[in-house]
C-alpha positions as a printed Julia matrix, in Angstrom:
225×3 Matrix{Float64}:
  77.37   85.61  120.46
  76.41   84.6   116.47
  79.2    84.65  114.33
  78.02   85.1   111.02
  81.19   84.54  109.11
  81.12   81.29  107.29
  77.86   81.01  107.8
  74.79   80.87  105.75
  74.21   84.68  106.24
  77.62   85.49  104.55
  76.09   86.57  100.94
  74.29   88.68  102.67
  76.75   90.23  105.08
  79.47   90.4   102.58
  76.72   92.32  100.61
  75.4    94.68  103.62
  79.27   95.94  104.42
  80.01   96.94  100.73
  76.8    99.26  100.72
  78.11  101.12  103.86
  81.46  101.31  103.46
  81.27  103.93  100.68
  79.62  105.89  103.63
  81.5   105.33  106.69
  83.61  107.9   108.17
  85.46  107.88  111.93
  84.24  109.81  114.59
  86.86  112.61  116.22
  86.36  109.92  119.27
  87.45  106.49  117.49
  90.24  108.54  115.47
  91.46  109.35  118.94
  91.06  105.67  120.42
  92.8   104.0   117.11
  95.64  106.58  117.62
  95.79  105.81  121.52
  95.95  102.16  120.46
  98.27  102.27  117.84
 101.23  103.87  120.99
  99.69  100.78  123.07
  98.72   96.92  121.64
  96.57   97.82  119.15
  97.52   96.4   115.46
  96.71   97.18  111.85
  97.37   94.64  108.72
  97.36   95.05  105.1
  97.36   91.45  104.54
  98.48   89.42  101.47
  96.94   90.67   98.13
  94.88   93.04  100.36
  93.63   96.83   98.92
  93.01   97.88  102.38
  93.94   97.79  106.55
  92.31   96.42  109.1
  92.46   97.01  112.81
  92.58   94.56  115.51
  92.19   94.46  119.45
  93.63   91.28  121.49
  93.63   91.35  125.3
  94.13   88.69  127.65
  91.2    86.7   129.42
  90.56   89.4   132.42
  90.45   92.1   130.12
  87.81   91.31  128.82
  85.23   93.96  129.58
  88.08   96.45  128.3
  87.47   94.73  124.77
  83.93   95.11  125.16
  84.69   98.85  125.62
  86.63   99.14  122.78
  84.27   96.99  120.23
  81.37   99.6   121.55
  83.49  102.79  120.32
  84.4   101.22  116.63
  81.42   98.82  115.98
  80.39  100.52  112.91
  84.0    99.16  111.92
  83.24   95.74  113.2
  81.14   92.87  111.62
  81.03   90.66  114.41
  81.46   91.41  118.18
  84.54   89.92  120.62
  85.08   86.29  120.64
  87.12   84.17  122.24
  90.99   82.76  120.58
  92.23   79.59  121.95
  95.75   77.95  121.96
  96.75   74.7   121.91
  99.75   72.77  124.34
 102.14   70.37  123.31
 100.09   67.35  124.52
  96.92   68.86  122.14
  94.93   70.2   125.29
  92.77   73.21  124.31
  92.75   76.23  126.39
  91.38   80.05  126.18
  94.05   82.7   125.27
  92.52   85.93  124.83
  89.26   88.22  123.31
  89.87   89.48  120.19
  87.72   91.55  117.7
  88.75   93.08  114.22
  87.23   95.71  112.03
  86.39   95.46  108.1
  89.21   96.73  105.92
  89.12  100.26  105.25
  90.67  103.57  103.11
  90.16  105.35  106.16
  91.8   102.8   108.13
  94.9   102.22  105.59
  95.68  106.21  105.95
  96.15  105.4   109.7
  98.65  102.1   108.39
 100.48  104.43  106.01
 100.72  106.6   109.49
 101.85  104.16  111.66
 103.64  101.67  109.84
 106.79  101.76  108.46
 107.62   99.89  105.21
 111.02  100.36  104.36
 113.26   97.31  104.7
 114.55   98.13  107.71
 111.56   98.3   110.13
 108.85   96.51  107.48
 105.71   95.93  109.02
 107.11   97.84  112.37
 104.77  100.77  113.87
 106.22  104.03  114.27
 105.53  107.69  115.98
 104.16  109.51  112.88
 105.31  113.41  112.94
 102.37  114.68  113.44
 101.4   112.73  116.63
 101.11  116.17  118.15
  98.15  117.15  116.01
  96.06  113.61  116.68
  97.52  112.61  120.75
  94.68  113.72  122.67
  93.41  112.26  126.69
  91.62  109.9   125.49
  94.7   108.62  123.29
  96.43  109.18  126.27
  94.3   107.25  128.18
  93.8   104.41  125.93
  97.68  104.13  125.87
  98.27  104.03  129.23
  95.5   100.96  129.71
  96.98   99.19  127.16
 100.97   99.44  128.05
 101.45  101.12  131.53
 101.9    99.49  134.88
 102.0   101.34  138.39
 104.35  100.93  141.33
 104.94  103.17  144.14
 102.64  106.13  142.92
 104.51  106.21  139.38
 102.97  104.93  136.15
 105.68  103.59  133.45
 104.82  102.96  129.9
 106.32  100.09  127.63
 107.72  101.8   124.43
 110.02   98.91  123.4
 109.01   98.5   119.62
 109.66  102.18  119.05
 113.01  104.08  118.48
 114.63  106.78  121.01
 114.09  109.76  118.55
 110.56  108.37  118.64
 110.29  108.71  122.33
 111.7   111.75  122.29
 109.11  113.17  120.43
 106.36  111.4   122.69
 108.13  112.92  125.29
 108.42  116.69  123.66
 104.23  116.12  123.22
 103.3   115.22  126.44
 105.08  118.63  127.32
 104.14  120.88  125.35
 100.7   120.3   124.41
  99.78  118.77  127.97
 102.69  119.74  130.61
 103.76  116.82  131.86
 107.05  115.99  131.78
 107.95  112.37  131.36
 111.68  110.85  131.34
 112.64  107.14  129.81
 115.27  104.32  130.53
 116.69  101.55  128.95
 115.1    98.09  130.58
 117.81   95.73  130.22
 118.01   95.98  126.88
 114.93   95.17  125.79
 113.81   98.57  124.54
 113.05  102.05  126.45
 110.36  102.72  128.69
 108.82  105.54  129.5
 107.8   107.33  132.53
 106.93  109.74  135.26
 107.57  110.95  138.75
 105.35  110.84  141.42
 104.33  114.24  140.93
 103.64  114.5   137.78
 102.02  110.55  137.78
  99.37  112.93  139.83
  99.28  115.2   136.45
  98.46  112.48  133.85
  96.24  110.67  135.92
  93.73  113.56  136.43
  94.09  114.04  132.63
  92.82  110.51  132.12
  91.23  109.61  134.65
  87.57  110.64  133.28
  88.27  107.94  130.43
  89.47  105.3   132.4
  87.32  102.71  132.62
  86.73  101.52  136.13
  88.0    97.69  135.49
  91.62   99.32  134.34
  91.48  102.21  137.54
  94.69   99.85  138.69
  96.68  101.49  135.89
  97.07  104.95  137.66
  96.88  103.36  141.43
  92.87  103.03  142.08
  91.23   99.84  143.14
């Protein structure tokens, strides 16, 4: 993989992305992958000083061909493809954390911050449930969600909701209803945060939902090998 930041190319790349950006718009398929993401892992930063957002996808080593996913549906976003973070240990060994990619910074893409972020002093810099997640939640949202923060036991997929408030999850819970029948209930995981989740039957309900978006790598996420 050539990273060309930093390198003698970067006149020339820094010159390339300002000529499209004026241009770029996101497809009705990455607005409904950024909005899956932004339920799940996926992270947006204004930065220091900065006009615009960014978004930015980090998953563990053996995800790795689920990043590769991802940096295919927002490339147009992305100047460089996945690379590799490393981490340090106490004793200064170095060792490989995680692939990571991040996209160019964006109007389009600080809309979605504004969204998804609050910025009051209470939850700064926290993400939220916008209102309106009726109107943009879609399968593949679903989907992408439920790779990044479910986990499956005994024919029932849970989903990590911990950063987000109960009113919030009870309006994830009022949308998975009423725009897509499925009912899903939550609990309170040793204080940590809420999680939500689903019976067996209706488990059976989301995963033929998402299943045609489910990349066959994460299939473990609603019980297939």
């Amino acid at each position: 993989m050539v990273n060309t930041v930093g390198s003698c190319g970067s006149k020339y790349w820094h010159t390339k992305w300002r000529s499209l950006k004026s241009g770029m718009r996101l497809t009705p398929l990455q607005r409904s992958f950024i909005t899956g993401s932004m339920l799940g892992d996926g992270t947006m930063r204004m930065g220091k000083g900065a006009i615009n957002a960014n978004f930015k996808v980090d998953h563990c080593l053996k995800q790795k061909e689920y990043v590769m996913w991802k940096y295919e549906i927002l490339k147009d976003f992305v100047p460089t493809e996945p690379k590799l973070s490393y981490r340090s240990t106490q004793k200064g060994a170095r060792y490989k954390k995680s692939w990571w990619f991040r996209t160019i910074r964006h109007p389009i893409l600080t809309d979605i911050y504004r969204e998804f972020y609050k910025t009051d002093s209470y939850r700064c810099g926290k993400k939220i449930v916008p209102e309106r997640i009726i109107s943009l939640l879609d399968p593949l949202g679903i989907a992408v969600w439920v790779m990044d923060d479910s986990s499956y036991s005994k024919g029932k997929i849970d989903i990590s909701t911990y950063s987000f408030t109960l009113r919030e999850i009870e309006l994830l819970k009022k949308v998975m209803q009423e725009k897509f029948s499925i009912t899903m209930s939550y609990f309170n995981d040793r204080d940590i945060g809420y999680r939500m989740y689903c019976t067996t039957k209706e488990t059976r309900k989301l995963s033929d939902l998402i299943y045609p978006y489910i990349i066959k790598t994460m299939r473990y996420k609603i019980g297939l090998s």
